[in-house]
N, C-alpha and C positions, 0 to 999 in steps of 0.2 A: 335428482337426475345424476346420472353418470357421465362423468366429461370423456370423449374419446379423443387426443391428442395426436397428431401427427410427430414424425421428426422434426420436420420444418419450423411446428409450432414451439416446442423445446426450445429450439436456436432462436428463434425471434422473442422467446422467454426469459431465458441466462443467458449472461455471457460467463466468459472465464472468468473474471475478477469477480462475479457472483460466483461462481463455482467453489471458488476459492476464498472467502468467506463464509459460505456456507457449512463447506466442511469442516474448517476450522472453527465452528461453532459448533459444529456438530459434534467434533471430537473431544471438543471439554465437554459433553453432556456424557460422553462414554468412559472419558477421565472421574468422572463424579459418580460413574457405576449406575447411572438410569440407563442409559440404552443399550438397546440389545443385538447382538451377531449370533445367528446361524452360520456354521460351518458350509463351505459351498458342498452341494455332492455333484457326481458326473455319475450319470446311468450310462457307461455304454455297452453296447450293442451290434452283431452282424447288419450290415444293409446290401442291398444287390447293386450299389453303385462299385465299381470296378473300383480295386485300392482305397476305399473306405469304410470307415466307421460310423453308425449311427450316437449319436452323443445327446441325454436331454439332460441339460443342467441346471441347477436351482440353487439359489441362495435367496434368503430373506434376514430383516430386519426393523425391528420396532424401537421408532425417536419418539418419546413421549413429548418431549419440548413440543416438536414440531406436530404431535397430536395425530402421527401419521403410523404404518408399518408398512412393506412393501415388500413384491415376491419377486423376483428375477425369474423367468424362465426363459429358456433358450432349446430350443428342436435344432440339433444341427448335423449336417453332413459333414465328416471332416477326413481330409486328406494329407498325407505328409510326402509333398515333392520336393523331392530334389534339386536345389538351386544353387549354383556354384562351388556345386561339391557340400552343402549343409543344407541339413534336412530345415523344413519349414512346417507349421501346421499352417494348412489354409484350409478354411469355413467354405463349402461349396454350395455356390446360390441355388439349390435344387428344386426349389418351391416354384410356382406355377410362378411365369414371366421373370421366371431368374430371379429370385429374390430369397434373402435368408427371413428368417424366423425366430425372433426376440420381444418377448413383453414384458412388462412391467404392471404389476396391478399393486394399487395405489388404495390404502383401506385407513377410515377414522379410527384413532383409539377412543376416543367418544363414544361411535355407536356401533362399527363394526362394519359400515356399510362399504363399496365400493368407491371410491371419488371420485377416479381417474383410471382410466387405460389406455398405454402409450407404447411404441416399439423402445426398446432399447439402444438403440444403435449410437443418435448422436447425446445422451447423456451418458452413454459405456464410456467412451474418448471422452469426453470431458473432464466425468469425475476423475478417469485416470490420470489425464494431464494436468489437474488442478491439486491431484496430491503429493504429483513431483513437482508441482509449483510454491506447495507448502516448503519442501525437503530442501528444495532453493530457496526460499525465503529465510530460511536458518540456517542453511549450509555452505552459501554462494556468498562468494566477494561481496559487498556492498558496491564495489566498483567495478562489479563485472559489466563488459563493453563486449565482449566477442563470445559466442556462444557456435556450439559443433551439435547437426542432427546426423546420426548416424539411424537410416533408415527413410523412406519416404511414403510411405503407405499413411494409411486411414487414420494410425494414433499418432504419426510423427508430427502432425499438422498441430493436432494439441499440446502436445508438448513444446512446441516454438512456442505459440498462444500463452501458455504455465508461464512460460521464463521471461515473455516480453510483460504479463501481469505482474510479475514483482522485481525485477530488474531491469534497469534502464540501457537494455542492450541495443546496439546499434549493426553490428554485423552478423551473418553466419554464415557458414559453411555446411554445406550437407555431402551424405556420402552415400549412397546403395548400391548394390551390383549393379542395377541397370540406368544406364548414360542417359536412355530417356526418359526413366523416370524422376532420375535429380537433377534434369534439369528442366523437367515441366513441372517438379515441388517447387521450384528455386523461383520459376517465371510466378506460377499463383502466389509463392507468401510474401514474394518482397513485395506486389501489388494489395493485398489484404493488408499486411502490416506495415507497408510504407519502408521497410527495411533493405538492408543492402545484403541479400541471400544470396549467395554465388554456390552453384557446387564444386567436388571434387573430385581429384581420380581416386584418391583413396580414402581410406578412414586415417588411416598414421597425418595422411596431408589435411582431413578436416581439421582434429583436433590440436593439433601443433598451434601453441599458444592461447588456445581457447581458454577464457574461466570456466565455462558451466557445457559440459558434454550430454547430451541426452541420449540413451540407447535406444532407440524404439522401431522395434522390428519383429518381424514373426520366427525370425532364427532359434530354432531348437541349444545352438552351440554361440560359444564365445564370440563378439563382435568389436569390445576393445582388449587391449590387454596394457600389462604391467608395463611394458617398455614404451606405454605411450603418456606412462600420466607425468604431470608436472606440480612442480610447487604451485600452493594457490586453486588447484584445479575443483570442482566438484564434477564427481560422474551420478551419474542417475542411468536407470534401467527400470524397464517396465516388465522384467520377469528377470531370477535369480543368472539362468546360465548366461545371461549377455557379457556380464564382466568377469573377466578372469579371477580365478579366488586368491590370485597372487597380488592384483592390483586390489582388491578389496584388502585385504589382507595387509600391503603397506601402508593402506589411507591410516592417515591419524587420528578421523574419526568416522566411524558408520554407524548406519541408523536403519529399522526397515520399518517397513509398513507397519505390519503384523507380524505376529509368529504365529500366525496360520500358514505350512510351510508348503499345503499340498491338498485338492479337495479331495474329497472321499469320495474314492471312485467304487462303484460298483459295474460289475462287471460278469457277460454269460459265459458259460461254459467253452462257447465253442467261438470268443471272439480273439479273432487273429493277434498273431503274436506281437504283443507290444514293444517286445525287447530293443529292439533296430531302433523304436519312432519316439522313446520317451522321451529323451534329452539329458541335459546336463544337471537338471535341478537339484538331483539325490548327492549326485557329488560332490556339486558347490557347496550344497548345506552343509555337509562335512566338515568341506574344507575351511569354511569362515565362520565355524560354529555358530552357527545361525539361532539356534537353543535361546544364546545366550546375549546376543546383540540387540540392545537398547529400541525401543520405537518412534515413531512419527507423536507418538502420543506424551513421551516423557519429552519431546522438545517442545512442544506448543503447553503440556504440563508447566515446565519451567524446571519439570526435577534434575536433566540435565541442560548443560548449556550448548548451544549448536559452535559454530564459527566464533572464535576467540583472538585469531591472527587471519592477516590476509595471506600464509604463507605455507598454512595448512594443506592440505588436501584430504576434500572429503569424500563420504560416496553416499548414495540413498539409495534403496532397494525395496522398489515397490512392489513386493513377491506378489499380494493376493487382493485382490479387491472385496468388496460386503457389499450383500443386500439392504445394511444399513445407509450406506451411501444415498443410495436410491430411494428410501423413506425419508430422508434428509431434502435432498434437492429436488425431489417430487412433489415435494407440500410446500417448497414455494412457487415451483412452477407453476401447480394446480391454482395456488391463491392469484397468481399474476393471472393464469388464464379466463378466469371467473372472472375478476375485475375489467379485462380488456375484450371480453366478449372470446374469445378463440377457443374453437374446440369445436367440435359434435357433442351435444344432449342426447342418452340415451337414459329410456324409464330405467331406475336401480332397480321397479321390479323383476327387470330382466336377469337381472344377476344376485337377486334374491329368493327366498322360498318361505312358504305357510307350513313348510314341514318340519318337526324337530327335526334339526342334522342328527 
């Protein structure tokens, strides 16, 4: 049978600190050269929605450990508004009752069959926030106590999640253009986490003294800069142009994901001019020779060392996420789900054939 998953079922599956074990298991299997990454691609496309684009995206990957592979797909409507004067990508819920469109299929290296089919959404933010939980774990103070979320949306909640899973921080500060959004982030995380979450008016007044900064926002353009970082600091971002390449560029040490720098878009003849909506990302790489800078994998490797002094200042740059991720924390969720009964049974005849492919 084929397990059909909810979101909901995910979250009552993993928490963070499984997230973040997981991957970190998972990325010594990738250090050792058995698993595998598929480069993301982006199909886009004209759509008749006013000021967007159609976008289908795909990435996959095959964890042999975990005896799993798994495809990411994503159908999306995407638009780029204007928000405080910087452009933003926002996914538009276009689907019948407002909703977007993300799956996950979940296949045995064994026999091939299907195991699982899940939405994407709340293991997207996860994984994400559980690899800038890695980048803290080897980047961040040991004594970090006060941490800054610049942004408040969907993935800024996981990234708090990341930082209180391997540091024992007791305050933060959050910062985003809008008043009521940080401080209805600020009322639900100190209540989920028990923490002392205040927002603030700016981003310079979140991270003024913070250890561990997190970027996490939809912002095409820069959200901290150089004149705000301090001794001791770690910055994180969950795409290259958040941090200015001048504050990358002073930290004493940086580390990124991957050097996958950019997915490979395809693209029709007559879809609207990109130029205006792409962002900072071509420039940063540039500037912070992204080529050539160290990854998430040579620290948990051990080839180099993360954090050496509490007086450093680091940064992590989470440029690109994998469909490997998703083959990873799929097969243990799918084995929790079986064990704990959760899911929907559907016949795998369903999503199998009598016909040579």
């Amino acid at each position: 049978m084929t397990l059909i998953l909810s979101n909901d079922d995910i979250d009552r599956l993993l928490t963070m600190a499984d997230y973040v074990d997981i991957l970190e298991d998972a990325n010594r299997e990738l250090i050792a050269g058995r698993g595998l990454v598929r480069q993301r691609t982006d199909s886009l496309a004209p759509t008749k929605t006013p000021g967007a684009i159609y976008g289908l995206k795909s990435a996959d990957g095959v964890a042999p450990k975990f005896g799993t592979a798994a495809v990411r797909i994503n159908s999306d409507i995407i638009t780029y508004p204007e928000v405080g004067g910087v452009k933003r990508r926002v996914k538009v819920p276009a689907a019948p009752n407002k909703r977007w469109v993300g799956l996950v299929l979940l296949f045995s290296t064994e026999t091939g069959e299907p195991l699982a089919i899940f939405p994407d959404g709340n293991m997207q933010r996860m994984r994400v926030g559980a690899t800038n939980g890695l980048g803290a774990k080897y980047l961040a103070r040991q004594d970090a106590r006060t941490a800054a979320i610049i942004g408040s949306g969907f993935q800024a909640g996981a990234q708090l999640m990341a930082i209180a899973a391997v540091r024992g921080i007791e305050r933060v500060r959050c910062f985003s253009p809008s008043r009521e959004n940080r401080e209805s982030f600020c009322r639900e995380w100190s209540e989920k986490l028990n923490l002392d979450v205040t927002p603030a008016a700016t981003g310079e007044e979140a991270v003024k003294g913070a250890e561990i900064v997190a970027c996490s926002t939809s912002s095409l353009g820069h959200v901290f800069f150089e004149r705000w970082l301090e001794p001791g600091m770690l910055v994180s971002s969950i795409k290259l142009a958040e941090i200015e390449p001048a504050a990358v560029n002073r930290s004493d040490l940086v580390f990124i994901h991957n050097h996958e720098h950019k997915a490979k878009a395809l693209e029709t003849s007559d879809l609207p001019d990109m130029k205006d909506i792409s962002g900072l990302d071509g420039e940063v790489s540039k500037a912070i020779g992204f080529a050539k800078l160290p990854t998430l994998l040579d620290l948990i490797s051990g080839r180099l060392k993360g954090r050496t002094s509490d007086a450093q200042t680091t940064c992590f740059l989470n440029n690109m996420g994998t469909g490997y991720q998703f083959a990873a924390c799929g097969a243990v969720a799918y084995r929790r789900a079986k064990e704990r009964g959760l899911g929907h049974e559907l016949p795998t005849d369903w999503f199998t054939e009598d016909v040579h492919p």
